[in-house]
C-alpha positions as CSV (number, residue, x, y, z in Angstrom):
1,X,7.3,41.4,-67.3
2,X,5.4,44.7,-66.3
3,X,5.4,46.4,-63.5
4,X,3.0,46.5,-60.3
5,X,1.6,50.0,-61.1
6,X,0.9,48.9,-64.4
7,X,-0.6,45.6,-63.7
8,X,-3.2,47.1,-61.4
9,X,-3.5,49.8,-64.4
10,X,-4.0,47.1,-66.5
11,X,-6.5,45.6,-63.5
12,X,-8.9,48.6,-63.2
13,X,-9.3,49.3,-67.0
14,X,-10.7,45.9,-67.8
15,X,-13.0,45.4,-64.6
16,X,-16.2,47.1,-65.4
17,X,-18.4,47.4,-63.2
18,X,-21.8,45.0,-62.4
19,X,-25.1,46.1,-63.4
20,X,-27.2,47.1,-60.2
21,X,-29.7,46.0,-57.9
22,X,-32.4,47.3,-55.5
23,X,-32.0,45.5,-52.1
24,X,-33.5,46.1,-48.6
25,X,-31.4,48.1,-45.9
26,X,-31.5,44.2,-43.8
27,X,-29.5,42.9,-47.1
28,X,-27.5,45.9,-48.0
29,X,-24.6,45.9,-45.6
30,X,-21.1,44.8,-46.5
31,X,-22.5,46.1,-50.3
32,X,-21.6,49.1,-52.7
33,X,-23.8,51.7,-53.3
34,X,-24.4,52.6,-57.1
35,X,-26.7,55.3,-56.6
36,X,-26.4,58.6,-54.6
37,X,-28.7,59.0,-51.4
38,X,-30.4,62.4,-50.8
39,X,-32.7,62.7,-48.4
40,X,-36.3,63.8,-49.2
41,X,-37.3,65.0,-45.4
42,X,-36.2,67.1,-42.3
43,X,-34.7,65.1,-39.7
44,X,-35.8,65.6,-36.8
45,X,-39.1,66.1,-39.1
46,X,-39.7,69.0,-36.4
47,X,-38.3,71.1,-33.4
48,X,-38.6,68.6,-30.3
49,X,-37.4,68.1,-26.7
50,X,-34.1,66.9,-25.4
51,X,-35.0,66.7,-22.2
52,X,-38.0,65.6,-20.1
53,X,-38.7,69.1,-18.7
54,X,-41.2,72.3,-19.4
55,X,-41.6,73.7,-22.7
56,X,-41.9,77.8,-21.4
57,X,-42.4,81.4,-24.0
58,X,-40.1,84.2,-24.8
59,X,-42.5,86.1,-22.5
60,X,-40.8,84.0,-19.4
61,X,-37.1,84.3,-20.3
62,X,-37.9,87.9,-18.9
63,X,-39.2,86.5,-15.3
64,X,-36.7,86.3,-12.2
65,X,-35.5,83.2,-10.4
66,X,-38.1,82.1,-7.7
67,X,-41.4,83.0,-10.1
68,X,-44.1,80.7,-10.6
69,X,-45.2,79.3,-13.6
70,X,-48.8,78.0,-13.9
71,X,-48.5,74.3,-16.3
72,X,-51.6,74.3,-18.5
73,X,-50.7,70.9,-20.1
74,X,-48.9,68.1,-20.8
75,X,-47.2,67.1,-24.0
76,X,-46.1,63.5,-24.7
77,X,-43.8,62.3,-27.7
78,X,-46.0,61.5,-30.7
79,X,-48.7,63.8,-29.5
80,X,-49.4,66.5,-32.0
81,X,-48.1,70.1,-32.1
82,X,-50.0,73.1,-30.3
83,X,-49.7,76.5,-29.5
84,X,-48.2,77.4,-26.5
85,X,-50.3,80.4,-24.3
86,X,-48.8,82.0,-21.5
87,X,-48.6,78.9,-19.1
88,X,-45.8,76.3,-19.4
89,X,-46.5,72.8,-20.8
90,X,-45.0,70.1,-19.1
91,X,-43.3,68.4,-21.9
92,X,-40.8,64.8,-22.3
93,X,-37.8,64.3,-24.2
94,X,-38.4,63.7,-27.8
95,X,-42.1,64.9,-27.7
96,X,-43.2,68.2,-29.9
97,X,-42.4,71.3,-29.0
98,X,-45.1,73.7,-28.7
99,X,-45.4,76.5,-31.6
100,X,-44.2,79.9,-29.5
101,X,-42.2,77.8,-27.1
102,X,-38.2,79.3,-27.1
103,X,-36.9,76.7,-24.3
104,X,-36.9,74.1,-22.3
105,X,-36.2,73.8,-18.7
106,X,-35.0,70.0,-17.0
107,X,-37.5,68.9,-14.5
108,X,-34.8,69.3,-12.3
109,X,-34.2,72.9,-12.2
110,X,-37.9,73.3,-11.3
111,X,-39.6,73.0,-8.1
112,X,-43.0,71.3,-9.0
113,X,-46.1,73.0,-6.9
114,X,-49.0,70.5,-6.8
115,X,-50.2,68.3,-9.8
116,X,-52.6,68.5,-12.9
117,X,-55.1,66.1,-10.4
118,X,-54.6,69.0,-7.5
119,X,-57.4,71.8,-7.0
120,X,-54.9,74.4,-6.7
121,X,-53.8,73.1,-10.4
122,X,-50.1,72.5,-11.4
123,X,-47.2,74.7,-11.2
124,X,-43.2,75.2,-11.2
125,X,-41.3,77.7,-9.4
126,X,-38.0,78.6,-11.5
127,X,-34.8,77.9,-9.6
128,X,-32.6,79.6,-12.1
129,X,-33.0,82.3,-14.9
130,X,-34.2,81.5,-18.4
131,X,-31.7,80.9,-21.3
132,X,-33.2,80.7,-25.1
133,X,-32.8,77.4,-27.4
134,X,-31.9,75.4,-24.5
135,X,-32.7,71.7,-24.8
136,X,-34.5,71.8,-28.0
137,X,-33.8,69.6,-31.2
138,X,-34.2,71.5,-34.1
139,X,-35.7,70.6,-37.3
140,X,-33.1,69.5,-40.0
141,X,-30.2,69.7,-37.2
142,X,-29.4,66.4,-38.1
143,X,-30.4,65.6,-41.4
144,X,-31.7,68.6,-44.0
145,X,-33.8,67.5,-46.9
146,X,-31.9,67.5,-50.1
147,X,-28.9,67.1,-48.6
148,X,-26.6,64.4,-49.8
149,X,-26.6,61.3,-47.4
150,X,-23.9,58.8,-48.8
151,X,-22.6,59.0,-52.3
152,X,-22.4,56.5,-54.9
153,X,-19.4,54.0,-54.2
154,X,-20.0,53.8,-50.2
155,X,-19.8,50.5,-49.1
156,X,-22.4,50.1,-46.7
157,X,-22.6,49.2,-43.1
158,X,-25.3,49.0,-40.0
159,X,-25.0,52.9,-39.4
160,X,-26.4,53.2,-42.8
161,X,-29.0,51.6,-41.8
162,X,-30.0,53.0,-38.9
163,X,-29.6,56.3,-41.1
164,X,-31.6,55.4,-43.9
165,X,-34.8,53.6,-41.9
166,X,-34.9,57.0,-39.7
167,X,-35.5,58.7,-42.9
168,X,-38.0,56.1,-44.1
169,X,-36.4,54.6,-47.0
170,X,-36.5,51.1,-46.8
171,X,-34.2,49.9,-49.5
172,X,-31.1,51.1,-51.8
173,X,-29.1,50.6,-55.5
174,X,-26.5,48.4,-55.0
175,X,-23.8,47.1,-57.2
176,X,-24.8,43.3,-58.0
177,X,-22.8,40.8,-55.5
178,X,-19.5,39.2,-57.5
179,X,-20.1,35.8,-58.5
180,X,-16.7,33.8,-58.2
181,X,-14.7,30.5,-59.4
182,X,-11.7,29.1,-57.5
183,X,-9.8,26.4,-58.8
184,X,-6.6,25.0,-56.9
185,X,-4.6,22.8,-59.1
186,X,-2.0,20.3,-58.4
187,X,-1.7,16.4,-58.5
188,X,0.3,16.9,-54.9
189,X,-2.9,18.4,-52.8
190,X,-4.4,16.1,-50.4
191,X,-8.1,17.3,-50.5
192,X,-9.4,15.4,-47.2
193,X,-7.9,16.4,-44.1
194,X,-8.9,12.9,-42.4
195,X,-6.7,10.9,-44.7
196,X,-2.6,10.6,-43.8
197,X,-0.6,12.5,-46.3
198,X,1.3,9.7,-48.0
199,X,5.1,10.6,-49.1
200,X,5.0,14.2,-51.5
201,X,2.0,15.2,-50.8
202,X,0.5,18.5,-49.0
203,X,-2.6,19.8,-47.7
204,X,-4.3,22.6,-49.4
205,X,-4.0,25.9,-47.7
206,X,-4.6,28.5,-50.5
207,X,-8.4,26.7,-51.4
208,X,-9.4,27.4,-47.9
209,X,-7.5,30.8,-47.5
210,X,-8.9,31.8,-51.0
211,X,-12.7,31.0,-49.7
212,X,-12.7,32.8,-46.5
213,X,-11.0,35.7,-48.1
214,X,-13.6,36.4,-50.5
215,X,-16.1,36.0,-48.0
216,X,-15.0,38.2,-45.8
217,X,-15.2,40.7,-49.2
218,X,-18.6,40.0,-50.0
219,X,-18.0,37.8,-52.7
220,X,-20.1,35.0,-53.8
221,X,-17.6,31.5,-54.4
222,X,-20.3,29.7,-56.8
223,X,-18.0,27.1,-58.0
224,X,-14.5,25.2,-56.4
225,X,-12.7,22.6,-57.0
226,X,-9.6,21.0,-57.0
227,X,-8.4,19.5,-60.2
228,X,-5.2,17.4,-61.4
229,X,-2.5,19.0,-63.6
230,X,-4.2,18.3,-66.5
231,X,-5.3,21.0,-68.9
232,X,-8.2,19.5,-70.0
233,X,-9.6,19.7,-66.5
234,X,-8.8,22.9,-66.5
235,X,-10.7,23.9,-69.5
236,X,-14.1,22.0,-68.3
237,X,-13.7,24.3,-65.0
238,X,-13.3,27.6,-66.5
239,X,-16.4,26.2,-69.3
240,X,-18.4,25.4,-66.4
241,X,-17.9,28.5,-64.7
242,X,-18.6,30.6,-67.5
243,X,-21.8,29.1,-67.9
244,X,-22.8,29.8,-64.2
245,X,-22.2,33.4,-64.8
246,X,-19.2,33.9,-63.3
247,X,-17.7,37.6,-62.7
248,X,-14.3,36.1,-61.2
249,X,-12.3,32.9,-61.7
250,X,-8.9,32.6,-59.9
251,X,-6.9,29.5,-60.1
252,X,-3.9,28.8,-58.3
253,X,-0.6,27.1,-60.0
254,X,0.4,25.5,-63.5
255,X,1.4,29.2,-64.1
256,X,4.6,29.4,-64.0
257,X,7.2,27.6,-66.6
258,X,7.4,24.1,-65.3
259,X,6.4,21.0,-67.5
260,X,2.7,21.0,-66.2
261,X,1.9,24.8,-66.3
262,X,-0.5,24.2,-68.9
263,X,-2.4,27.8,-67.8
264,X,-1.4,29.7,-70.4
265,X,-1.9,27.5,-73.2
266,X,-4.9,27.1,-71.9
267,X,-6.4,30.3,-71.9
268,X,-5.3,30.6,-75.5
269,X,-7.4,27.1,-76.2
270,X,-10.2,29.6,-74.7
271,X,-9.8,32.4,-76.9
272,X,-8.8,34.8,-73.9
273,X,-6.6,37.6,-74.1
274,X,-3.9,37.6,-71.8
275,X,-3.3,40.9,-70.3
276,X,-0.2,40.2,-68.0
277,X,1.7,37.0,-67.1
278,X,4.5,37.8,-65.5
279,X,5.2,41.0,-63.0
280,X,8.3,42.4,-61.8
281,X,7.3,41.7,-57.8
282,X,8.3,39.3,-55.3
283,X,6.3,37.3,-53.9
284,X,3.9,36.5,-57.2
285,X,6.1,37.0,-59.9
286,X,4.1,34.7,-62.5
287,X,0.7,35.9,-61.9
288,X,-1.2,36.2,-64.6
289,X,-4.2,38.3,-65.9
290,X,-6.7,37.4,-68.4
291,X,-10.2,38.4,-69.8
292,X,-12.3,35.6,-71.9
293,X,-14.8,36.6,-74.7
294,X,-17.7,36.1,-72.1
295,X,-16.1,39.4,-70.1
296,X,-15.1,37.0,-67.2
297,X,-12.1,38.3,-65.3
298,X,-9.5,35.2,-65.0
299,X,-6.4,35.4,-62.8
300,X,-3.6,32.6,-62.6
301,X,-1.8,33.1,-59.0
302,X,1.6,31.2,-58.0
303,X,1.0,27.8,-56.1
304,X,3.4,29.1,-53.3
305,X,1.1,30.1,-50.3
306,X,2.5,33.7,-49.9
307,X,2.3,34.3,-53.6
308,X,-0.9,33.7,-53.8
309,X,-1.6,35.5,-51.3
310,X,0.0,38.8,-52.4
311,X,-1.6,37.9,-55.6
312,X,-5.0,37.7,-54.2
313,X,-4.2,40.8,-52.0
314,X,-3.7,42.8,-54.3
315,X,-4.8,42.0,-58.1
316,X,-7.5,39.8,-57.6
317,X,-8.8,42.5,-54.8
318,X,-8.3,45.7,-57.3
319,X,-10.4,43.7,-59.9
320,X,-13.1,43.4,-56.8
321,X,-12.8,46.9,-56.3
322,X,-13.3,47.7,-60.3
323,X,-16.4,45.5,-60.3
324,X,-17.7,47.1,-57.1
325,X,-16.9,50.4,-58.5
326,X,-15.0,51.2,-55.2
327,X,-11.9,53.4,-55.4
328,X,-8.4,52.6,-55.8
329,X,-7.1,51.4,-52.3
330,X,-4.7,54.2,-51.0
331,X,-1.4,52.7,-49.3
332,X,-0.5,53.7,-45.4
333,X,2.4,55.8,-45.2
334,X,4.9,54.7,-42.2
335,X,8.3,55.1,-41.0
336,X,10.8,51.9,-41.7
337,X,12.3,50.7,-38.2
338,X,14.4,47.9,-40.3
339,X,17.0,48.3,-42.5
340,X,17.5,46.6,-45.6
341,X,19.2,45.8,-49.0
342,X,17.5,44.8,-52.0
343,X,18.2,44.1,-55.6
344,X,17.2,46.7,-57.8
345,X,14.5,46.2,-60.3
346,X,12.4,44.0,-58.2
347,X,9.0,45.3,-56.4
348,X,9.1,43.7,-53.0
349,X,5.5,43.2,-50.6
350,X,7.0,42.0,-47.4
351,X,5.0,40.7,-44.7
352,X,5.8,43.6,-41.2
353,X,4.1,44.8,-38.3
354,X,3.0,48.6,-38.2
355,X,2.7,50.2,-34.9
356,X,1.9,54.1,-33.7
357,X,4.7,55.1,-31.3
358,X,4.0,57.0,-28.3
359,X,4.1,60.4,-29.9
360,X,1.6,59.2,-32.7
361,X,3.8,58.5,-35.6
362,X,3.0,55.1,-37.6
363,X,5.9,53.5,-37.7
364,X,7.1,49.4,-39.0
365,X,9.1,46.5,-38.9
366,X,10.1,44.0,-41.7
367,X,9.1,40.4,-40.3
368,X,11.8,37.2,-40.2
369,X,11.0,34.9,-42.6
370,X,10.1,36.8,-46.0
371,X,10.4,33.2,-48.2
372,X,7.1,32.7,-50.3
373,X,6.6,29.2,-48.5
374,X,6.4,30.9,-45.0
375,X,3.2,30.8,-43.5
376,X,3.8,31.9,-40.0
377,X,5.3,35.0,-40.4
378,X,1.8,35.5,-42.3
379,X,0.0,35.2,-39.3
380,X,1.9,37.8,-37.1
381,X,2.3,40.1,-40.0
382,X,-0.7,42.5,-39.9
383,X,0.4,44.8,-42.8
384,X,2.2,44.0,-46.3
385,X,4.7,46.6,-46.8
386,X,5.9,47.9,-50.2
387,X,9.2,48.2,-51.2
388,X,9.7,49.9,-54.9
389,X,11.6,48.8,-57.7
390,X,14.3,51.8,-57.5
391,X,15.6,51.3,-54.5
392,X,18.5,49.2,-53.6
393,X,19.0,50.2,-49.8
394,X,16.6,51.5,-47.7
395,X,17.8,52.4,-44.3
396,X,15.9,52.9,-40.6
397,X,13.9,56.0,-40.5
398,X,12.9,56.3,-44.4
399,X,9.5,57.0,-45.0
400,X,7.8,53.6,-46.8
401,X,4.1,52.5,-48.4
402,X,2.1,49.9,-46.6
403,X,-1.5,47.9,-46.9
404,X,-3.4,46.3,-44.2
405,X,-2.7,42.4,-44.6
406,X,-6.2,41.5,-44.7
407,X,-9.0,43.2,-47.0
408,X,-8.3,46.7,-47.5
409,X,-8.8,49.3,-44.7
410,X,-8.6,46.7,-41.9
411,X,-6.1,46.3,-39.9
412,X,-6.3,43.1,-37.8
């Protein structure tokens, strides 16, 4: 057996990552960018108002409250820049601002004298003194060309889009989208949830938690199925998903060392080298790690619903990560509010709730009902949290490693 760290070692060295695409920014969210983004323009592309008000010259930052200002005209957003004389332009919020013009005064700390239809012509009568650079948007504030906008390895979300499409570019390099396999074996699993379980059988829960899970990370599930302990149904799955191109296949059981964990062998019929079976963790002890010829990344997780999912949490989602070309997740450091005594030599991922106490400090508790068939506890767990081979006791108040329970970076 090897240990976690070097199991996801092992994970991240043999997950290359996927070739690249060009998508457009409506299909780009939820991907990974492969390509850095530099902006090519200004934005704002030039100096404009933040406020519907008059545009005024540094000759008028000079004149007292009460003077009058004739208007000479008035500028509206997406008419073209002019130079401003010695009357104020009447200008509104996101519309040009005149070349000479150093600020601009709200409408509301003006008093407006007649109208551009008037004889006696349009003017304002300051009701406070001038300040420079008020109330204008600057060219490049925001955004300065050549600057870097997201780097490769983002993953990619609706701000990005509103980002990219206000600098005109209308679609990205992505990382190709993972093309997945799941196969959940076992003579035992009742497959339609309309038919009465008759005596030894069970419903599948890890097919259905498996599917949603990859969803949820952007993954593409191209083939599943559910297939009897036979290893010849095995090998047609894995051939079949190998020939639809398949980045991914997980199955789940017939990979430990019962009579009909025919996994291994298996993979060995297939020419694949095994990378790990085996870890020294609990839950998911006999997950397995394998690469066929064809590159595809093959994992074998326990049958037990919470080894497969700490399985899936963690190596099946590193390999993701690889393939993405995403970074290592980074674990959540937190203060232990439960005692307890454990057997050296073992990595346990127990399923706890994290909290921030009222003076900010992340703190968390170990959950009732730790046993690998346990599938409440699941649900009210929101973080895994991980305690290391080394230590036998770990007592309230030590500092301990933790990872939301879901995809990575989410707490829910």
């Amino acid at each position: 057996m090897i240990s976690f760290e070097q199991a996801m070692r092992e994970i991240r060295q043999h997950a290359q990552q996927l070739a690249t695409e060009r998508v457009p920014l409506a299909e780009m969210c939820g991907r990974v960018l492969a390509e850095d983004v530099i902006s090519s323009i200004n934005l704002p592309g030039f100096d404009n108002s933040a406020m519907d008000g008059f545009a005024l010259g540094a000759a008028h930052l000079q004149l007292p409250e009460g003077a009058v200002i004739p208007v000479q005209r008035l500028q509206l957003a997406g008419n073209a820049v002019f130079s401003l004389g010695e009357n104020a332009c009447q200008i509104m919020t996101g519309a040009a601002v005149p070349h000479g013009a150093v600020t601009v005064l709200p409408v509301e700390d003006v008093e407006l004298i007649g109208s551009f239809e008037s004889a006696d012509g349009f003017s304002i009568r300051l009701k406070q003194n001038l300040v420079a650079q008020q109330n204008i948007r600057l060219a490049g504030e925001d955004v300065q060309s050549g600057e870097l906008l997201c780097a490769a390895g983002s993953e990619l979300n609706t701000s990005h889009v509103m980002l990219f499409a206000s600098l005109g570019i209308d679609a990205v390099t992505v990382r190709k989208r993972i093309k997945a396999a799941v196969f959940c074996t076992g003579e035992e699993l009742l497959i339609d949830n309309a038919v009465d379980l008759r005596s030894g059988q069970i419903r599948n829960s890890n097919g259905p938690y498996i599917l949603a899970e990859l969803h949820a990370l952007g993954v593409d599930v191209v083939h599943y199925v559910v297939i009897p302990d036979q290893q010849d149904a095995y090998l047609q799955a894995v051939q079949a998903a190998e020939k639809n191109g398949c980045h991914l296949i997980l199955s789940t059981g017939a990979v430990s060392v019962g009579v009909r964990d025919f996994v291994p062998s298996a993979l060995a019929a297939l020419n694949a080298t095994i990378i790990f079976h085996k870890v020294r963790m609990r839950p998911a002890k006999p997950s397995l790690f394998a690469v066929l010829p064809s590159g595809a990344l093959v994992f074998g997780l326990p049958g037990n619903p919470m080894s497969c999912a700490v399985g899936l949490r963690f190596f099946v989602q590193e390999a993701i990560s690889g393939l993405q070309g995403l970074q290592s997740e980074r674990a959540i450091a937190a203060v232990l509010q439960t005692p307890i005594t454990k057997k050296i030599g073992w990595q346990l991922m127990q399923k706890a709730r994290l909290s921030i106490s009222a003076h900010g400090q992340a703190q968390v508790s170990l959950l009732p009902g730790q046993e690998s068939f346990r599938i409440k506890p699941f649900v009210q767990a929101n973080v895994w949290v991980q305690l290391p081979e080394v230590a036998e006791h770990l007592t309230e108040g030590e500092l301990v490693y933790c990872y939301p329970i879901h995809s990575p970076g989410l707490l829910l």
